[in-house]
Each structure stands twice: as structure tokens, then as C-alpha cells.
C-alpha atoms as one frame of an Amber mdcrd trajectory, in Angstrom:
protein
   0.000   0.000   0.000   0.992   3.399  -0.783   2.248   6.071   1.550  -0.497
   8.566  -0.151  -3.495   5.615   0.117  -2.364   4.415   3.450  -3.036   7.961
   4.595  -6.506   7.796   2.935  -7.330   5.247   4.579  -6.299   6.710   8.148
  -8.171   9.798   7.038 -11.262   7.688   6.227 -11.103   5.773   9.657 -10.598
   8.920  11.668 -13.562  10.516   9.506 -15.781   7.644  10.604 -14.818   7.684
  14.453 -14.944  11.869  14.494 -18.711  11.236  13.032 -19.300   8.157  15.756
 -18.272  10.737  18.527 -20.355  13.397  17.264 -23.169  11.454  17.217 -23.194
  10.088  20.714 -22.051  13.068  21.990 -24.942  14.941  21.046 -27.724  11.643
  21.745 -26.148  11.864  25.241 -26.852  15.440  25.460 -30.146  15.104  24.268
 -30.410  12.128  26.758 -29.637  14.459  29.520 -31.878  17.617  28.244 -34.999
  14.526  28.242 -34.285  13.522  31.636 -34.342  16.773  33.312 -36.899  17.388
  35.828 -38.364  21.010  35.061 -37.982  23.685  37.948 -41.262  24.761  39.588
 -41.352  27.622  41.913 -42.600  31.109  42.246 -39.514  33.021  41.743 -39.647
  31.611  38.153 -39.293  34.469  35.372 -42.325  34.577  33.652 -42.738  32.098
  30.680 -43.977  33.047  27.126 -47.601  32.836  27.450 -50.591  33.245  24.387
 -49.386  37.003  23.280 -46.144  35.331  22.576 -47.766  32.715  20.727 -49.938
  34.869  18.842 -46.455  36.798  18.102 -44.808  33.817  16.687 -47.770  32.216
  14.691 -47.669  35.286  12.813 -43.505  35.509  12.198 -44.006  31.724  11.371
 -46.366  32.224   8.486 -44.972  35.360   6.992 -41.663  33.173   7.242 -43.478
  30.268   5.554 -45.217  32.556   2.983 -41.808  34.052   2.380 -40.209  30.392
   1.454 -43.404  29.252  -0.582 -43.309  32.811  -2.237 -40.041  31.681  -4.546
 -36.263  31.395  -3.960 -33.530  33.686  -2.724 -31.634  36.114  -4.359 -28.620
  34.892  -5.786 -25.286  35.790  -4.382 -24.440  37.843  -7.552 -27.798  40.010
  -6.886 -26.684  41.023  -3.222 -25.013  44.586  -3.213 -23.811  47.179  -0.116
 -26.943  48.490  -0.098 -28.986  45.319   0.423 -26.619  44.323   2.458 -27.267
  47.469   4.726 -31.010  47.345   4.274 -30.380  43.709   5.412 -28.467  45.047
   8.647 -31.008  47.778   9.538 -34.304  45.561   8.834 -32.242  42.744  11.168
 -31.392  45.364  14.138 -35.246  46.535  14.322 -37.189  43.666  14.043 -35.221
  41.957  17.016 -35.258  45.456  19.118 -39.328  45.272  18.528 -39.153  41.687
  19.886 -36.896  42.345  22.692 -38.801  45.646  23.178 -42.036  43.255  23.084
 -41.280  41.400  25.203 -39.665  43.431  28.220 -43.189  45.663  27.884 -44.938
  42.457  28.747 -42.756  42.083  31.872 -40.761  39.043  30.923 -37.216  38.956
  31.868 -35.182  38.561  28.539 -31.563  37.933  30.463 -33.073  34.931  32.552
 -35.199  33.161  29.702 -32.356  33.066  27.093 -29.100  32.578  29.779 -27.331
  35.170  28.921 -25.686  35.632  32.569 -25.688  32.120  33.081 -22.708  31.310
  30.847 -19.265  33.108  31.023 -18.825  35.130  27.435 -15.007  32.918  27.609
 -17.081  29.589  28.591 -19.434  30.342  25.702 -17.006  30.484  23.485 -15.560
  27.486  24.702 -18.385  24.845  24.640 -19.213  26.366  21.279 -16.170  25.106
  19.851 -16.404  22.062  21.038 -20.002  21.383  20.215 -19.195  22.491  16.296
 -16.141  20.784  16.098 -18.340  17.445  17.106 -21.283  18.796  15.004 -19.604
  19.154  11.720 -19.088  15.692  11.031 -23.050  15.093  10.920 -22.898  18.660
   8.913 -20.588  17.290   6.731 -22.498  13.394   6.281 -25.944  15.104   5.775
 -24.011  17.368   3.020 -22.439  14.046   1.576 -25.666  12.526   1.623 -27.785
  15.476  -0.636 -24.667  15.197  -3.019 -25.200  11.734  -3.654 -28.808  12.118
  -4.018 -29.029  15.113  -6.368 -25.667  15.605  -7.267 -24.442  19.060  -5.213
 -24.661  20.275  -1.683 -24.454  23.304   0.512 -24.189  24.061   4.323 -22.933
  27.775   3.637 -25.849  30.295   4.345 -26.427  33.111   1.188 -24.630  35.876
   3.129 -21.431  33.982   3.402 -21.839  32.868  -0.284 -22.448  36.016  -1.262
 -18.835  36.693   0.092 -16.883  34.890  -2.411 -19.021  37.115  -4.965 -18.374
  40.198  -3.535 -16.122  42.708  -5.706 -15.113  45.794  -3.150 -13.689  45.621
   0.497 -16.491  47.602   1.939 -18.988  44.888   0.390 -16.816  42.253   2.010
 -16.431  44.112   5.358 -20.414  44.298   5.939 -20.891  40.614   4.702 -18.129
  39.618   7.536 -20.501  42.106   9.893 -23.679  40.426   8.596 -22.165  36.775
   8.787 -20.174  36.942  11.946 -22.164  39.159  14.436 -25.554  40.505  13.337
 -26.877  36.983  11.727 -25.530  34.598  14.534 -27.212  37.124  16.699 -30.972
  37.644  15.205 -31.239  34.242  13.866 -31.024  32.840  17.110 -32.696  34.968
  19.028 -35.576  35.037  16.506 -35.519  30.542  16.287 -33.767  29.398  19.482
 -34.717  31.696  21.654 -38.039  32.809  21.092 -39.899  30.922  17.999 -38.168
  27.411  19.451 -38.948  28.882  23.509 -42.688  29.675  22.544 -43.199  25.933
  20.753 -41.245  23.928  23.385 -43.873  25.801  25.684 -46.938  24.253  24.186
 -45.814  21.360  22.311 -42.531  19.782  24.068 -39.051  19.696  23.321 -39.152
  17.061  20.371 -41.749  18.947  17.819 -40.249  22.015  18.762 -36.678  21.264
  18.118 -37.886  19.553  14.569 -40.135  21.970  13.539 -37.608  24.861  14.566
 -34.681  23.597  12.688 -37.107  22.676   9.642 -38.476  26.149   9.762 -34.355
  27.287  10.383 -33.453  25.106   7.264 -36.420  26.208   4.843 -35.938  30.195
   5.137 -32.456  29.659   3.512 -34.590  28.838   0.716 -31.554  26.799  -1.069
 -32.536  22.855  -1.637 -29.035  21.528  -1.669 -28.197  23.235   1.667 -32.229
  22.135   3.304 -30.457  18.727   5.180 -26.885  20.124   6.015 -28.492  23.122
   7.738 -31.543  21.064   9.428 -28.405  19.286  10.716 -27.039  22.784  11.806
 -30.272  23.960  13.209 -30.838  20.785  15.471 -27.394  21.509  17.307 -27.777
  24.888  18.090 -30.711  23.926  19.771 -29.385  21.213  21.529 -26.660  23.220
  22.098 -28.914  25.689  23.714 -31.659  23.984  25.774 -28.199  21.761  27.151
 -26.420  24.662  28.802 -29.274  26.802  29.099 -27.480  29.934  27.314 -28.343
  31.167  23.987 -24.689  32.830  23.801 -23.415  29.116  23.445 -25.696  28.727
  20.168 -25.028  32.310  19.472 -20.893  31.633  19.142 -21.499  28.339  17.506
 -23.595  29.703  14.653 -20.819  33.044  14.794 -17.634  30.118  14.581 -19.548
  28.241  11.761 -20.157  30.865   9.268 -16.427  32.185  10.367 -14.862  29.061
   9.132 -16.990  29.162   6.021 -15.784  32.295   5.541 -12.234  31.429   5.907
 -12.577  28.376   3.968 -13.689  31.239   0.735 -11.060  33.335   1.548  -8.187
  30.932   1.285  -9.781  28.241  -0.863  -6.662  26.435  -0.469  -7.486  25.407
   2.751 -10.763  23.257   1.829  -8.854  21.494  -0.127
């Protein structure tokens, strides 16, 4: 056996066992998060309750009618000025939900953890939990290639970065892709769509029918399984350590690495 074929076949068997650890990693977290015995007290913060629900029917169908409405704009399409329009629309409609929902006397800091995890810690257990998630990123990804001959995990804002022409362009994408998306996408499906469905429907349909939801808004079929994937660890991620700043840095280190991966394309290889 050759040197170069000898080390394929390492890589292969060290592919296989990175996937195999992934996997049970994240079954035994899920193991733990379905064991837990819910707090009950009545220093509890207040839960999301029917205005909440009415709040996220609403974002759910206009998020639905916006998939079924037609596909995405290409990566070529996207300019600075979308991209800005893209920023400001972001910003607002998560300050109207925060804003929402501290009017209604919730307490936004206790429901979504963000004192309960360490900004370093955060950082931390995101790592780890993408570095053990991308093997079943990169499997699901594998598996829509096989099946209709191309696949994606990259969301169109960090696409749109290899098609980008001027370093201003690139400089908001990096914005968009590393703080600003991480951020509203997971306060908008973690946090609050996935916290208002786990509320009256369990932990199960919520965490499919969030990362489904996560998945279809992408509007990109070759990318639908890779990001379900995606979607299904953040929110493990999440409910686990009780933090959304853990499945904030994880989606922040994911579209990072894609990004570095377009940036030096020699590294992908």
C-alpha cells in the first residue's frame, strides 16, 4: 500500500470515528436535556404565554409565505446596499421583539441565559459542540450530493462573500455573517420561535419543527439537510447549557470558518 493511500485510509477511519463521537455526543446530550426534571417555583421568570404565541404564529407564516413565495436572491444580486437594508431591517425587528417582550414584563436575560454562561465559557463549549457537530454537517451534506448531485451548508450571506467585488462589500458581509446573523437568527428561532413551541408542544416537535423552519428560510434545496443538521445543534446546544450565547458563538464560529474556507480556498482542499 501506498504512503499517499495508506493515509486515505487513516483519514477515512478517523472521519468515521470523528462522526461516531459526534453522534453520541450529542444523543447523550439530548439524553440528559430529556431527563431533566423542570424547575417549579414562584420566583420563576415569567414564561412566554398566548401574546407570545400569537407573536410567533404570525412571524411563522410570513416566514413560511416568504419560502413558498419563490427562492432567494442569488449571491451575484446582493449589493452594499442590500446588504445594509439587510443590517437595519435585522437590528429593528429583534429590538421590537426584545422591546415586546420586556413591555410584557418578561425577563429577557433569565429566559435566554445570557448571565448564566461566562462570554469565555461560551465560546468554549461552542467550539467544542461544532467541532463534534460538523461531522453530521458534513455526512448530511455528503448525503444530498449523492442524491441530487451538489450540496451546501454555507448560508447566502457567506456565499455572497466569495461574490463580492469591493472591500467595503466584504467588510459588511463579515458584519452580517459573523455578528448581526448569529445574533438575530437565534434569538428570533432558538430563543423565542423554538422557547414559545417547546412551551406548548414539548421539546421534540419544537426542536424539529424549529430547525425545519431554520433550514427552509435559507430557501436553497441543496443546503435544506446540512443546515436542518445545523439547526438541530444549536438547539441542543442551547436547551443543554441553558445559554443562547453558546448557540449564538457556535452559529458566529460556523459561518467564520466558512468564511475562511472562501477566503483561502486552499485550505478546503
Amino acid at each position: 500500500m501506498s504512503s499517499l493511500a495508506l493515509a486515505q485510509a487513516l483519514w477515512s477511519i478517523l472521519t468515521v470515528l470523528w462522526f461516531l463521537i459526534g453522534l453520541f455526543v450529542y444523543l447523550a446530550l439530548a439524553r440528559q436535556i430529556s431527563v431533566r426534571v423542570e424547575p417549579v417555583g414562584p420566583n420563576l421568570p415569567k414564561r412566554f404565554g398566548i401574546p407570545e404565541a400569537v407573536i410567533a404564529t404570525v412571524l411563522v407564516f410570513l416566514l413560511i409565505l416568504n419560502v413558498f413565495k419563490g427562492g432567494s436572491s442569488s449571491p451575484q444580486d446582493v449589493d452594499t446596499s442590500t446588504l445594509i437594508n439587510s443590517l437595519i431591517l435585522t437590528t429593528v425587528i429583534v429590538l421590537v421583539l426584545i422591546a415586546f417582550l420586556i413591555f410584557r414584563g418578561l425577563n429577557v436575560d433569565a429566559l435566554a441565559g445570557f448571565s448564566k454562561v461566562g462570554a469565555v465559557r461560551a465560546v468554549a463549549l461552542a467550539a467544542i459542540l461544532l467541532l463534534l457537530a460538523y461531522p453530521l454537517i458534513i455526512y448530511a451534506e455528503a448525503l444530498v450530493e449523492r442524491l441530487i448531485g451538489h450540496g451546501s451548508s454555507r448560508q447566502t450571506i457567506v456565499e455572497a462573500f466569495s461574490e463580492s467585488t469591493t472591500l467595503q462589500q466584504r467588510i459588511i458581509i463579515i458584519v452580517l455573517a459573523v455578528a448581526v446573523a448569529p445574533m438575530a437568527e437565534e434569538l428570533v428561532f432558538r430563543f423565542f420561535l423554538y422557547g414559545v413551541l417547546r412551551r406548548y408542544f414539548g421539546i421534540v416537535i419544537a426542536l424539529v419543527f424549529n430547525s425545519l423552519l431554520f433550514a427552509a428560510v435559507h430557501q436553497h434545496l441543496p443546503s435544506f439537510a446540512p443546515l436542518f443538521v445545523l439547526g438541530c445543534c444549536f438547539t441542543v446546544a442551547y436547551e443543554w447549557s441553558g445559554s443562547i450565547l453558546v448557540a449564538m458563538a457556535m452559529h458566529a464560529l460556523f459561518n467564520a470558518a466558512n468564511l475562511v474556507v472562501l477566503a483561502f480556498p486552499g485550505l478546503g482542499e
